[in-house]
VEXNU-516519 format. One record per residue (C-alpha): x, y, z; residue in one letter; residue number from 1. Coordinates in Angstrom, 2 decimals. Layout:
NODE       px       py       pz  residu  num
NODE        X        Y        Z       a  NUM
...
//
This chain:
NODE       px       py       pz  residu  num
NODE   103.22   189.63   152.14       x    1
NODE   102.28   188.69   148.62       x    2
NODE    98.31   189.56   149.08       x    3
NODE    99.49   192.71   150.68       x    4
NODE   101.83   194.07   147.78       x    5
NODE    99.52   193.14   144.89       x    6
NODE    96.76   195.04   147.34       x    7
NODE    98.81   198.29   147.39       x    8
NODE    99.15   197.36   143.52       x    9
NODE    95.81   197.54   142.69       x   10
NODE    95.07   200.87   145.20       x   11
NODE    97.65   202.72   143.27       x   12
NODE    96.78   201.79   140.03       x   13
NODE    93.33   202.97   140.42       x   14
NODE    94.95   206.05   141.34       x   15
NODE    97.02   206.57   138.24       x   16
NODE    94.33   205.80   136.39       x   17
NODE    92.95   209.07   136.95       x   18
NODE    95.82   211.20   136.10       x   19
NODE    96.26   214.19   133.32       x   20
NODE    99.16   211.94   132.22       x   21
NODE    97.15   209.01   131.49       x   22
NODE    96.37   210.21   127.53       x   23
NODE    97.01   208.53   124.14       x   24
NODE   100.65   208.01   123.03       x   25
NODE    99.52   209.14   119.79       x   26
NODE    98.91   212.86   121.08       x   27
NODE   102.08   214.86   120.61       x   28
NODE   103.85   212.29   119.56       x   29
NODE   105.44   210.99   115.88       x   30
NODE   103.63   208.51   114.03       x   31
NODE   104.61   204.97   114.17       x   32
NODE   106.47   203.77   111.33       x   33
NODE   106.48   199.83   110.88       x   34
NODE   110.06   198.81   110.68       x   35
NODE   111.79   201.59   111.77       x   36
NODE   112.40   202.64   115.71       x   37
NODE   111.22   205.96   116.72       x   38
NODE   111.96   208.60   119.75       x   39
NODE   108.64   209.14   121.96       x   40
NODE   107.78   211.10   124.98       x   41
NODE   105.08   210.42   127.98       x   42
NODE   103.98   212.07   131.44       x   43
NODE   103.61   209.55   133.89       x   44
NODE   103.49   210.02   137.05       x   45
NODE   106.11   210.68   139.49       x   46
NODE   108.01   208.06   141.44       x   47
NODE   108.56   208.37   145.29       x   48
NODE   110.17   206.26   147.12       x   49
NODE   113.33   204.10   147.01       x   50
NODE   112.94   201.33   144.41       x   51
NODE   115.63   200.00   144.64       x   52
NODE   114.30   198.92   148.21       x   53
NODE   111.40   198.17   146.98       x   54
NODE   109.70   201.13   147.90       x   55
NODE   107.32   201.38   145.10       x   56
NODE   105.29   204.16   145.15       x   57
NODE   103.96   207.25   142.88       x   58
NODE   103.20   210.78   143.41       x   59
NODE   100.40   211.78   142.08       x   60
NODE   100.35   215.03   141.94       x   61
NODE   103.83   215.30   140.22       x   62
NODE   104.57   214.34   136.63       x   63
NODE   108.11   213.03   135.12       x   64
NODE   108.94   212.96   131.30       x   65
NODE   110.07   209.71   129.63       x   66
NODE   111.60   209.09   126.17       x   67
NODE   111.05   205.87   124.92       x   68
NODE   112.08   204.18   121.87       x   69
NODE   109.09   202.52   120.10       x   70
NODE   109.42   200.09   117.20       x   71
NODE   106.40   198.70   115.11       x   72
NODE   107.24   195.75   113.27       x   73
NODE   107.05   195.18   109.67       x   74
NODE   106.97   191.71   110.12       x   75
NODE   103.56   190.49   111.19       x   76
NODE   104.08   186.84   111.26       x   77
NODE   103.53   186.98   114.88       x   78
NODE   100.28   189.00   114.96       x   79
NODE    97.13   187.78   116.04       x   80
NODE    93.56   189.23   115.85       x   81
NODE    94.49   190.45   119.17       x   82
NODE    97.62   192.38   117.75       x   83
NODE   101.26   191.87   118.02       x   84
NODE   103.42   190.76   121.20       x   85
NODE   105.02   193.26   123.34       x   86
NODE   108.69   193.70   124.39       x   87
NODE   109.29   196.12   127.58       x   88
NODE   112.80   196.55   127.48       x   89
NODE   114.81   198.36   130.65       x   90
NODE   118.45   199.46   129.92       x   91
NODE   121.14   199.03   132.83       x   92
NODE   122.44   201.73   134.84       x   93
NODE   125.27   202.76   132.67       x   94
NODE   122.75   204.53   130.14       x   95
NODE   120.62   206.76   132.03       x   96
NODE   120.51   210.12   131.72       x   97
NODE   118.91   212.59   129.15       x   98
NODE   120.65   211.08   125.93       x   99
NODE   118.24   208.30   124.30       x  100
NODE   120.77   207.07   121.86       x  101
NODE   122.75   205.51   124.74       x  102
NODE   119.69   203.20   124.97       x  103
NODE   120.51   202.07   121.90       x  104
NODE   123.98   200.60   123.15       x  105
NODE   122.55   197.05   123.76       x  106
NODE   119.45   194.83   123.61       x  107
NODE   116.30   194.95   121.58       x  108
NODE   116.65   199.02   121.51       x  109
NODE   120.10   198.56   119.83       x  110
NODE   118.86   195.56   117.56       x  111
NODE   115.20   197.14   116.23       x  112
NODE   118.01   199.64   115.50       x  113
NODE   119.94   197.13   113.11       x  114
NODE   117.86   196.97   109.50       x  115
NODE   119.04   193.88   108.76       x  116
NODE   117.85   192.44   112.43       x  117
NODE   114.51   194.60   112.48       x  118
NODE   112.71   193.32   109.12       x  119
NODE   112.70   190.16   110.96       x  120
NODE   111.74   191.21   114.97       x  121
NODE   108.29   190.50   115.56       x  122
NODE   107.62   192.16   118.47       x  123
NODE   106.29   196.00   119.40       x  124
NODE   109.40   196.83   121.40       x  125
NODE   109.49   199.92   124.07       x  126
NODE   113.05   201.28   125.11       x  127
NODE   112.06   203.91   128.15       x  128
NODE   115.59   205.72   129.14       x  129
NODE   115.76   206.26   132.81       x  130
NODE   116.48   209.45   134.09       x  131
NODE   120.28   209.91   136.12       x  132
NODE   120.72   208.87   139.35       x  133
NODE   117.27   206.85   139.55       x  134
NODE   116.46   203.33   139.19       x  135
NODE   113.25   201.76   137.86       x  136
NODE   109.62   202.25   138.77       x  137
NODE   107.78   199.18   138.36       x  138
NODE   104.89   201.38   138.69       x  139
NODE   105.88   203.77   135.92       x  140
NODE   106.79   201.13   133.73       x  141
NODE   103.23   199.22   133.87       x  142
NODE   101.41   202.59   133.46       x  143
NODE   103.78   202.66   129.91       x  144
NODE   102.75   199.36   128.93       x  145
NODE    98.78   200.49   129.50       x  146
NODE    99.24   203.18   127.87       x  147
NODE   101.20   201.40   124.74       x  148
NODE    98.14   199.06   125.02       x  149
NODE    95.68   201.63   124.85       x  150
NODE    97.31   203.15   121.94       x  151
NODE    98.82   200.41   119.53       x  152
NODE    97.84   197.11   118.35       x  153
NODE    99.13   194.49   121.19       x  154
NODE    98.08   191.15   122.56       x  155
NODE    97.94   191.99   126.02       x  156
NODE    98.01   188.04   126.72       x  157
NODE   101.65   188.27   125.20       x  158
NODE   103.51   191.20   127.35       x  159
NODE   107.05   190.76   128.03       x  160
NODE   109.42   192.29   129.92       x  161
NODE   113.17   192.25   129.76       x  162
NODE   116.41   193.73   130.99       x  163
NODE   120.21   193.64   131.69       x  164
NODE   121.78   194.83   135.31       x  165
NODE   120.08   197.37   136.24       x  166
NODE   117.29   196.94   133.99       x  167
NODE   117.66   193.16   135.42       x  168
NODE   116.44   194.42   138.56       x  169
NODE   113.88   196.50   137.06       x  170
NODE   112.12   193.65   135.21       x  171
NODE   111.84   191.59   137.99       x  172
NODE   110.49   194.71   139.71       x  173
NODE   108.13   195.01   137.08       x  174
NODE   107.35   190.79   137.61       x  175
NODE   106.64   191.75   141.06       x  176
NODE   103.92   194.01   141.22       x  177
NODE   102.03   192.61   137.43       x  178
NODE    99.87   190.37   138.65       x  179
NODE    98.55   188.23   136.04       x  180
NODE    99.82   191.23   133.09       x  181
NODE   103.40   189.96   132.21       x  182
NODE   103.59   186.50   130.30       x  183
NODE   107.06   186.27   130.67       x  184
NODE   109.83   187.83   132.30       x  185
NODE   113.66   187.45   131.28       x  186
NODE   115.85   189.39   133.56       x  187
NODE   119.84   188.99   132.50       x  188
NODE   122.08   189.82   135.45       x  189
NODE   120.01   191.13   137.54       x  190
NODE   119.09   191.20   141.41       x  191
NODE   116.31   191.19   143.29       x  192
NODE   114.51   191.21   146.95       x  193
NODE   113.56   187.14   147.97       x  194
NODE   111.09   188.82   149.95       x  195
NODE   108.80   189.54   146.99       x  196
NODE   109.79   186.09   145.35       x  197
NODE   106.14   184.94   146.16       x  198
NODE   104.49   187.39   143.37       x  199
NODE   106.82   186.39   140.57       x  200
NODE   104.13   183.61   139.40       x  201
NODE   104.81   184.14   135.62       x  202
NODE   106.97   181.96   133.31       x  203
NODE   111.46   183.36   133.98       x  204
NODE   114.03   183.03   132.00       x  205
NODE   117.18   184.41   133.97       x  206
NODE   120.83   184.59   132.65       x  207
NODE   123.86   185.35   134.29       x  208
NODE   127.85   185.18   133.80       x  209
NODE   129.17   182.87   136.69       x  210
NODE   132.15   185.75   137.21       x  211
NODE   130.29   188.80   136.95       x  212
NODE   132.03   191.39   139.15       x  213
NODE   129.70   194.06   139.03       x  214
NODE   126.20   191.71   139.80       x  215
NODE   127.38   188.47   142.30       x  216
NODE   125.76   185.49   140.91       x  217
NODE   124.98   184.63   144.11       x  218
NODE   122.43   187.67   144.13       x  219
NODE   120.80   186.16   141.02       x  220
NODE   121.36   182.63   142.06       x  221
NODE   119.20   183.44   145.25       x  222
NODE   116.35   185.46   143.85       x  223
NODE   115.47   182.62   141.21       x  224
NODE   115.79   180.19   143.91       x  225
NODE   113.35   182.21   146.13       x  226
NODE   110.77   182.24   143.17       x  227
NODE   111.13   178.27   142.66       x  228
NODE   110.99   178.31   146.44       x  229
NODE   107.47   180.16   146.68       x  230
NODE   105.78   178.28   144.05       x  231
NODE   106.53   178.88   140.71       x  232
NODE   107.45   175.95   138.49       x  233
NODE   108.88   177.86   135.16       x  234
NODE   111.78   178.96   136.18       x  235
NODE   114.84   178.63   133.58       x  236
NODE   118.41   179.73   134.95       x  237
NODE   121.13   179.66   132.44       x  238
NODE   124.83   180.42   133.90       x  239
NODE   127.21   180.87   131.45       x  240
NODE   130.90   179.74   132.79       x  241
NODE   133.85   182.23   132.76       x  242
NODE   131.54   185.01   131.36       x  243
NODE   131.83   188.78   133.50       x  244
NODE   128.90   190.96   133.56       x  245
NODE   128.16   191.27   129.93       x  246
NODE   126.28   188.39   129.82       x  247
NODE   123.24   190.41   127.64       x  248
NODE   124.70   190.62   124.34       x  249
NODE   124.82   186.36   123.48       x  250
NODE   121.67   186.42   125.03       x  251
NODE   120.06   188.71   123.04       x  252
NODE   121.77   186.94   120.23       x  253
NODE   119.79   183.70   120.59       x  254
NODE   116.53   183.09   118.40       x  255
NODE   115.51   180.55   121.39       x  256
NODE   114.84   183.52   123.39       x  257
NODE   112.21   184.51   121.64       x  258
NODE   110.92   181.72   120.61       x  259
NODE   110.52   181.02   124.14       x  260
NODE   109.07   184.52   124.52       x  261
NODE   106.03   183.93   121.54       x  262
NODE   105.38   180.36   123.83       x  263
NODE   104.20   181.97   127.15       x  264
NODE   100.87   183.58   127.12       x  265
NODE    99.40   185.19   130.41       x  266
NODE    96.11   183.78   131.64       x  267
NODE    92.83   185.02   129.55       x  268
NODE    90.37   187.41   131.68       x  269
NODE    88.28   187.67   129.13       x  270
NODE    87.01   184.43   127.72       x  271
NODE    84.28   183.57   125.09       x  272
NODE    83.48   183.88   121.49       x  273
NODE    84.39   186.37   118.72       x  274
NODE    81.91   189.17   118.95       x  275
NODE    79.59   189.54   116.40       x  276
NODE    77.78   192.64   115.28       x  277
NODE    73.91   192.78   116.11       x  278
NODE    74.09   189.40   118.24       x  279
NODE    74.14   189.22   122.37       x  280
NODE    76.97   186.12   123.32       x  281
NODE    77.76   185.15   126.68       x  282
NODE    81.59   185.29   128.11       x  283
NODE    83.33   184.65   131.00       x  284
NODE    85.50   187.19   132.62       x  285
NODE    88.40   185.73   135.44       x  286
NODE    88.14   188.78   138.18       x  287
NODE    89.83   189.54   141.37       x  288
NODE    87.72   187.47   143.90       x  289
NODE    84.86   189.93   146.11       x  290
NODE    86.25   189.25   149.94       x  291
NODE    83.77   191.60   151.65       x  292
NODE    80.05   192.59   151.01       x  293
NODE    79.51   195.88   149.11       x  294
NODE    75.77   196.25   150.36       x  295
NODE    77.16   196.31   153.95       x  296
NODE    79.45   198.71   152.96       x  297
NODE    82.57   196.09   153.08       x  298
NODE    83.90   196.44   149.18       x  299
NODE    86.91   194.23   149.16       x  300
NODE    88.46   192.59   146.30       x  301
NODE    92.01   189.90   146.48       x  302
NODE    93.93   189.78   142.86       x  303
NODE    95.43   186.90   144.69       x  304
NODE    92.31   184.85   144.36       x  305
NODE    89.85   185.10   141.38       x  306
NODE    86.44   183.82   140.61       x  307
NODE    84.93   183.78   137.26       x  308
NODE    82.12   186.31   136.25       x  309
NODE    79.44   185.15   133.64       x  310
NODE    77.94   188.08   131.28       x  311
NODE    76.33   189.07   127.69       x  312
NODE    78.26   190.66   125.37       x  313
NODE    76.60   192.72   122.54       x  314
NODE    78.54   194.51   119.72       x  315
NODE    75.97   196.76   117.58       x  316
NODE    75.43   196.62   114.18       x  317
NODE    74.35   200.32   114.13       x  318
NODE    77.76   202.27   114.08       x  319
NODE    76.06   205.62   114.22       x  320
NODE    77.76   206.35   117.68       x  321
NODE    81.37   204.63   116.99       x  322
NODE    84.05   207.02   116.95       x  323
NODE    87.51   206.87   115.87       x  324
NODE    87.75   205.89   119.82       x  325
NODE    85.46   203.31   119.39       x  326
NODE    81.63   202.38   121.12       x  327
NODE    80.28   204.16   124.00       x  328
NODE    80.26   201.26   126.92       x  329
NODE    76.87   200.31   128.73       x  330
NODE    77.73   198.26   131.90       x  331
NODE    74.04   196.85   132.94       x  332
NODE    73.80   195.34   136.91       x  333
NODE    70.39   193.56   137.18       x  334
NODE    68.56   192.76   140.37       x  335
NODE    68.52   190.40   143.23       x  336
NODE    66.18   188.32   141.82       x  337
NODE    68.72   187.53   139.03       x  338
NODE    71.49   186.32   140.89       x  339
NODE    72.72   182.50   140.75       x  340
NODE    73.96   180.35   137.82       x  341
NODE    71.91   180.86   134.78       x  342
NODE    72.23   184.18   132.79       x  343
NODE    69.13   183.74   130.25       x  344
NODE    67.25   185.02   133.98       x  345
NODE    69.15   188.26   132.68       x  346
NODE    67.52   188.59   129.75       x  347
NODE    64.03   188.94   131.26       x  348
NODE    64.35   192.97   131.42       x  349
NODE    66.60   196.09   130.75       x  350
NODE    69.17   196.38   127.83       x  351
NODE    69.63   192.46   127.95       x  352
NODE    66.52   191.89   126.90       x  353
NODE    66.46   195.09   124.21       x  354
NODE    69.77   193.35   122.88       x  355
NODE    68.04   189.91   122.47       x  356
NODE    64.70   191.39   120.26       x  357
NODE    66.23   192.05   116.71       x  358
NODE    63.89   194.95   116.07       x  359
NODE    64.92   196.97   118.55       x  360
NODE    68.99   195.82   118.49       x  361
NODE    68.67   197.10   114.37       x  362
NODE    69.42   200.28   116.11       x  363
NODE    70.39   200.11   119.98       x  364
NODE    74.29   202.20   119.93       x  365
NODE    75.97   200.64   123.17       x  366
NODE    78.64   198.09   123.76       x  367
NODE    76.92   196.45   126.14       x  368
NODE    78.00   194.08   128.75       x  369
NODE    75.39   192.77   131.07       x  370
NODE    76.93   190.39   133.92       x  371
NODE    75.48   188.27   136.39       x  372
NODE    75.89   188.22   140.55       x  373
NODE    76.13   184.55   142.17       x  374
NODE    73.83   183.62   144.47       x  375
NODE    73.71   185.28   147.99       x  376
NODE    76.44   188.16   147.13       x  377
NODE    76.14   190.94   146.01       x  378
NODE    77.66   193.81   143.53       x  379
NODE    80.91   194.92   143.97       x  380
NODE    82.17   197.90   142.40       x  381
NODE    85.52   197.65   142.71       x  382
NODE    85.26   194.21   140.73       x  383
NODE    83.12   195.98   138.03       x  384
NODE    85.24   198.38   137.71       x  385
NODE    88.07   195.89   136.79       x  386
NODE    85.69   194.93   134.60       x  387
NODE    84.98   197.65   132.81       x  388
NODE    88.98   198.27   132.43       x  389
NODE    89.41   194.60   130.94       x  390
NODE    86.07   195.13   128.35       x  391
NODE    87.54   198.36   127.31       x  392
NODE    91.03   196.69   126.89       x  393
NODE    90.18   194.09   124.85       x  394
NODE    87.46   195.42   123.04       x  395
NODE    86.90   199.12   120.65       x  396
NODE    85.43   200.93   123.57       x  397
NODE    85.79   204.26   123.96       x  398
NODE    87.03   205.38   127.41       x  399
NODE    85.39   208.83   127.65       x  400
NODE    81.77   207.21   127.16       x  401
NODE    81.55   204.30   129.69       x  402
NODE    77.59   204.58   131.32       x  403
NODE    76.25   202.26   134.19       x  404
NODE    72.62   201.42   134.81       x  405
NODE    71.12   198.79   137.10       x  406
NODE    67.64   197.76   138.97       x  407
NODE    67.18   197.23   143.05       x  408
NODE    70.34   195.50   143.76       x  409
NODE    71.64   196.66   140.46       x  410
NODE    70.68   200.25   141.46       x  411
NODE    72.62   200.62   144.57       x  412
NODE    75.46   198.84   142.04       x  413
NODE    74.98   201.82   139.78       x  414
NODE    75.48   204.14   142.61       x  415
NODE    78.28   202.30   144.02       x  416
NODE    80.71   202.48   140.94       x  417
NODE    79.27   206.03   140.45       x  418
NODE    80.81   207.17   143.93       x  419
NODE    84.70   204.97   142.96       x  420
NODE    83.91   206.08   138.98       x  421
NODE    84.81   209.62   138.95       x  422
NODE    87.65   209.83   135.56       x  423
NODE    86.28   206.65   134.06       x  424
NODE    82.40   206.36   134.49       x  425
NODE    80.88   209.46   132.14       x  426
NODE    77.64   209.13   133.59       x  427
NODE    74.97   206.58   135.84       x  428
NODE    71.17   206.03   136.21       x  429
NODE    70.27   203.83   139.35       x  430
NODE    67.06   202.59   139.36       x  431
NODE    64.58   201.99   142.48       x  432
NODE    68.36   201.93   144.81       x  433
NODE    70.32   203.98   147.48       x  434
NODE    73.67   204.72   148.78       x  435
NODE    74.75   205.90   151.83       x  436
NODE    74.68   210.08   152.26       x  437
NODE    78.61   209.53   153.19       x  438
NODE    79.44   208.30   149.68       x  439
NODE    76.98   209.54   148.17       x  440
NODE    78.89   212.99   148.76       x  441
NODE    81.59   211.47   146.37       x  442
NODE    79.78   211.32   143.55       x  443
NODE    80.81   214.11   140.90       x  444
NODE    79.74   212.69   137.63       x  445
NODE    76.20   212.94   135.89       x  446
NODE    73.31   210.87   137.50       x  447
NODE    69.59   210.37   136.49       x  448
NODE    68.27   207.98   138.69       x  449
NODE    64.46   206.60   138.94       x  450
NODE    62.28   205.80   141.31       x  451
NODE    58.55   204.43   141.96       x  452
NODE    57.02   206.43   144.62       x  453
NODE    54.77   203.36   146.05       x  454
NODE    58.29   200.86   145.94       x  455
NODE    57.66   198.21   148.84       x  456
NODE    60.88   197.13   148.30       x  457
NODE    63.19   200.35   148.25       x  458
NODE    61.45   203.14   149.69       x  459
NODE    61.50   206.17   147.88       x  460
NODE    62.91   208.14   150.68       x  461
NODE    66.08   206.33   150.61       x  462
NODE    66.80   207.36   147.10       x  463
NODE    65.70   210.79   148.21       x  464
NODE    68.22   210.63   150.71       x  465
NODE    70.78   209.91   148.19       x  466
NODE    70.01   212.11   145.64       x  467
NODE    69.70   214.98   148.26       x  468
NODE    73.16   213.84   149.48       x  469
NODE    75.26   214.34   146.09       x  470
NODE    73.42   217.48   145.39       x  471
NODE    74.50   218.65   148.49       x  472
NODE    78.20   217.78   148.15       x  473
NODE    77.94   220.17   144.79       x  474
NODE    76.87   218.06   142.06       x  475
NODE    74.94   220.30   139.79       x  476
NODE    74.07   217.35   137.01       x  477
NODE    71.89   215.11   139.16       x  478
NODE    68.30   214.35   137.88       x  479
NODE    65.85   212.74   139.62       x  480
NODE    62.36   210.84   137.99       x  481
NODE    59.73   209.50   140.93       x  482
NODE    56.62   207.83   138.67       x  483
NODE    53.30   208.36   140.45       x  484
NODE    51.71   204.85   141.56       x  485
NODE    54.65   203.14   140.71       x  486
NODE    55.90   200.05   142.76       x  487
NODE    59.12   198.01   142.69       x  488
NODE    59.16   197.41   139.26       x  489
NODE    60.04   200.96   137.52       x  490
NODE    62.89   199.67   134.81       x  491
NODE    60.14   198.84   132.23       x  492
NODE    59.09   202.17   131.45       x  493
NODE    62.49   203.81   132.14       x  494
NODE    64.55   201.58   129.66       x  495
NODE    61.75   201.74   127.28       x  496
NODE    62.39   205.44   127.12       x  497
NODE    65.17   206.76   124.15       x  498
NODE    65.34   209.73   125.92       x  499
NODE    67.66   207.85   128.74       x  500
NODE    69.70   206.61   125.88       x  501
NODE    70.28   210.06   124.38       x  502
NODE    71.34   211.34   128.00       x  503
NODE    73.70   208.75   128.26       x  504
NODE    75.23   209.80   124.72       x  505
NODE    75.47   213.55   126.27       x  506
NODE    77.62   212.72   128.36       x  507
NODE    81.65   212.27   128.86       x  508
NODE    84.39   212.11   131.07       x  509
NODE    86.16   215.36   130.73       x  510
NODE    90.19   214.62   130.50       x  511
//
């Protein structure tokens, strides 16, 4: 059941990644003042389904406006390097509607709205207001958090999510689907479905007034035993005696709370050193786990189980291409030949190695993130494409130039995430690899790919193939290079040529 939900997860996801309403919260929207709450507006996408039977799905060709309240501390005694903590607050049912004051009734929304509270609240605090007559979209509400993510200084290991009744159910909803997102949940008077108990793995804090006629405690007595039940050990359940269903306002009251909250930290994906400008360091990244084989054409990745991914990291010292968005992104996929346990094999051609020789890193442009394949698997694009969305989470990358390249092995890589990349890759060039004509034919954005015409390895005609196959399914920006004499080995002379370098920089994913 669990493996199954966070599956359907992950498919949607990739799906509202790709949506018009997936743009900056700064667009349209007023500026952020620290200390003071302020009324925003997003598109997100649509919510079908019934939630509140945990039907959780999205429509993606229908958008829905939400106003949010958004509050920017003044106090940054909790920030980090990273940024500040996050606070997702949902309001119960008694405030939807098209009035966003009434979200301001209780909780964090009503307290960022207190002066004397907010010069002391430490946390980046989002107040959506549901619309009337719906409940809450766990979907919707993770797509928010990206997109505050994207747009504001957070820690993304420090997300939290809270709410009261309705907005109780909503936040475990929210628990639910987040995989390893949400670093704590506290959900106060709430409900939920013990049937999705099993995906609630992060740290709870539930509360609930033992004669609360509107929200049984029995209902929240048996979804926090279900969660202790499937696994989880940090589960907190306070009951306070003789209390009705206003059990949110002392709860909100105690500095414990949050104190707790600013404890719990989701797990790392990303782990290494501090990048440094003009020098290549190797990180680890904790990815969904590959459960198929991508070169058979079995791409298969299980957020349930995750394997760690070694790769180099460079950060340029040449800032010529930064923009205000931050670095173009190269994603590099070597070769078979590369795969196992050691990543200096990495650095033996391609961008790894141009990022290792100071001369020529005095001036290379890219974020570059070169990882390496274990032994006897192969490249999965669906895991590199998580990949890509942690780097560019974490790091100043900007979104609309993200380019993969790759060798052999790492060729058919490159094609791979071109065919899944369309709204996030601006642009590939697969060396000496193929793809399959049937998705090949999915494969809208630019390609330059290279090929030796006396390969051993990789025949030329496969590549052909491929090429001939995108062109035929209407891509008009395909460019294919076949070097006379050439064998196998055609990446010298291609990523020794700046004119590769100054295609990728021509390119960008139109939003």
């Amino acid at each position: 059941m669990r493996a199954s939900i966070l599956m359907a997860f992950v498919a949607l996801a990739g799906i509202v990644s790709q949506l018009g309403a997936a743009e900056n919260l700064k667009e349209g929207n007023p500026e952020a003042v620290a200390g003071k709450q302020v009324l925003m507006k997003v598109e997100l996408p649509a919510q079908a389904g019934n939630a509140r039977r945990g039907e959780y799905q999205l429509d993606e060709t229908k958008t829905e406006t939400i106003d949010f309240w958004f509050f920017l501390p003044s106090d940054e005694s909790a920030k980090t390097d990273d940024g500040f903590p996050l606070m997702l607050f949902l309001h119960g049912a008694g405030e939807r509607g098209d009035d966003p004051e009434r979200v301001k009734s209780h909780g964090p929304a009503m307290l960022c709205d207190d002066p004397e509270v907010a010069g002391a609240w430490k946390f980046i605090t989002v107040s959506p207001q549901c619309k009337s007559g719906m409940d809450w979209s766990p979907l919707q509400m993770i797509k928010l958090i990206d997109l505050v993510c994207e747009s504001y200084p957070v820690d993304r290991s420090r997300i939290y999510v809270t709410g009261l009744s309705m907005g109780g159910f909503g936040a475990w909803g929210v628990a639910s689907v987040a995989g390893d997102k949400i670093a704590a949940v506290v959900p106060i008077c709430g409900w939920y479905i013990p049937e999705r108990a099993a995906s609630i793995t992060m740290p709870v804090w539930a509360f609930h007034g033992d004669k609360d006629p509107a929200v049984n405690i029995e209902s929240g007595r048996r979804i926090v035993n279900a969660v202790r039940d499937a696994g989880n050990p940090d589960v907190v359940f306070t009951v306070y005696p003789g209390v009705e269903h206003n059990s949110w306002t002392q709860t909100y009251a105690n500095p414990l709370l949050y104190d707790w909250l600013l404890s719990k930290r989701a797990p790392q994906t990303i782990s290494g050193p501090a990048p440094v400008a003009g020098k290549q360091q190797l990180m680890s990244a904790r990815l969904p786990a590959k459960t198929g084989n991508a070169f058979w054409g079995d791409d298969k990745i299980d957020p349930q189980q995750k394997e760690d991914v070694k790769f180099w990291l460079y950060e340029p010292s040449d800032e010529s291409a930064k923009t205000e968005a931050g670095y173009p992104l190269l994603l590099f996929l070597h070769g078979g030949g590369e795969c196992g346990d050691n990543p200096q094999v990495l650095k033996k051609y391609g961008p790894p190695k141009l990022c290792d020789n100071p001369e020529v890193a005095k001036t290379w442009k890219f974020f570059t993130i070169s990882p390496q394949c274990k032994q006897r698997s192969s490249w999965s694009p669906l895991q590199l494409m998580v990949l890509i969305d942690e780097v560019c989470a974490k790091y100043p990358i900007d979104r609309s130039r993200v380019y993969v390249t790759g060798p052999s092995m790492g060729g058919v890589g490159a094609w791979g995430c071109a065919a899944i990349g369309e709204g996030k890759i601006a642009a590939a060039a697969p060396l000496c690899g193929n793809l399959n004509a049937q998705k090949a034919a999915n494969i809208k954005i630019p390609i330059w790919a290279f090929h030796g015409d006396a390969d051993p390895v990789v025949k030329l005609e496969t590549d052909q193939a491929t090429v001939d196959a995108v062109k035929k399914a209407g891509n008009e920006d395909v460019k294919f290079t076949i070097y006379p004499g050439v064998g196998h080995d055609c990446w010298n002379i291609t990523y020794d040529n700046q004119e590769l370098y100054e295609w990728f920089l021509s390119k960008s994913v139109v939003k």
